[in-house]
C-alpha positions as CSV (number, residue, x, y, z in Angstrom):
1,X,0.0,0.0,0.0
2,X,1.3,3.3,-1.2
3,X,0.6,7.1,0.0
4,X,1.2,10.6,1.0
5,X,1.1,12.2,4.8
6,X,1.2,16.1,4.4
7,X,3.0,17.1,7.8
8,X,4.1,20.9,8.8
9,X,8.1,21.0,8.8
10,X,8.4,21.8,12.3
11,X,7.0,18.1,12.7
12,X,9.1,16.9,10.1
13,X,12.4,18.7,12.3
14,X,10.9,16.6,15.1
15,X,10.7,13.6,13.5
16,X,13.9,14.1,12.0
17,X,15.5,15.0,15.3
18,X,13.9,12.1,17.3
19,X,15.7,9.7,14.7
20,X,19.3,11.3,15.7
21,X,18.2,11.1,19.7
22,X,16.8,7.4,18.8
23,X,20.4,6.7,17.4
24,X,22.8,8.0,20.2
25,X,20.1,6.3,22.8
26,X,20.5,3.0,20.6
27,X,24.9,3.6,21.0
28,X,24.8,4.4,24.9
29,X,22.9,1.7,25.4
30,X,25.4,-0.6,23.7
31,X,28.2,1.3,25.0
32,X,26.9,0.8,28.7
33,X,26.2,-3.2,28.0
34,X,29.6,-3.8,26.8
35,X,30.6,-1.5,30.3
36,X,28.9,-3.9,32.3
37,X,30.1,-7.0,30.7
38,X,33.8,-6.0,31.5
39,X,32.7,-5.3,35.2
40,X,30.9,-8.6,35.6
41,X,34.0,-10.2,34.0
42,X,36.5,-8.5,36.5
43,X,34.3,-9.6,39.6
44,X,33.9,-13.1,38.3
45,X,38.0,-12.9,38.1
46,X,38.0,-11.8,41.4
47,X,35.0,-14.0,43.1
48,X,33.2,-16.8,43.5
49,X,29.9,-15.2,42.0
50,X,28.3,-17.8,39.8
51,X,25.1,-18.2,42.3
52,X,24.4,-15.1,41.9
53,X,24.8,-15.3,38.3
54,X,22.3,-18.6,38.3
55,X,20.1,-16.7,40.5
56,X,19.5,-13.6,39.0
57,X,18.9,-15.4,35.4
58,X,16.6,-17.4,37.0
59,X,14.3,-14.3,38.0
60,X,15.5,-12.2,34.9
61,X,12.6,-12.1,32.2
62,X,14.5,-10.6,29.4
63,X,18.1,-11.4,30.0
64,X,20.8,-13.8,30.9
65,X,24.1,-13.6,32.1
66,X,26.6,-16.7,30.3
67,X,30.0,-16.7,31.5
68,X,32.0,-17.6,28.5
69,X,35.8,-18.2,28.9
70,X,36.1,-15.9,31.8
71,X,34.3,-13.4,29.9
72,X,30.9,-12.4,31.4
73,X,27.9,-11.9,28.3
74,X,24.9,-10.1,28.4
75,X,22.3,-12.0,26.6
76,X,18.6,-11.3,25.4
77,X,16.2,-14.3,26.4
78,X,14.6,-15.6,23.0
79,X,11.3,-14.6,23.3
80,X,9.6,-17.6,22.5
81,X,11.1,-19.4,25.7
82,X,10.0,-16.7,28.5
83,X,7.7,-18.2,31.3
């Protein structure tokens, strides 16, 4: 299905703009994951922590944490296998 929107170009701006926020929210989020990982990784180095690990992806809906060669890894849960 094809067709036209007529919108006034101060919404356009705003659409256009929400696009740029949209972009550098989509980079600090994966900035601040790959953060975490590295933090989770240098505890794991440092302690015994894999209960809490088993713990917290037992009650997490959306993510897991794998421990993977030392390296901790933030995973999304496949949405087909939630509870």
């Amino acid at each position: 299905m094809t067709g036209t929107v007529t919108i006034s170009l101060k919404d356009y701006h705003k659409l256009v703009e929400s696009k740029t926020n949209l972009d550098t929210l989509k980079d600090n989020t994966a900035y601040s994951i790959k953060e975490l990982q590295v933090f989770l990784s240098f505890i794991c180095s440092r302690k015994d922590i894999n209960t809490h690990i088993d713990e917290f992806n037992r009650q997490s809906k959306r993510s897991n944490i794998v421990i993977q060669n030392g390296k901790a890894v933030i995973q999304k849960k496949d949405e087909k296998n939630r509870i």
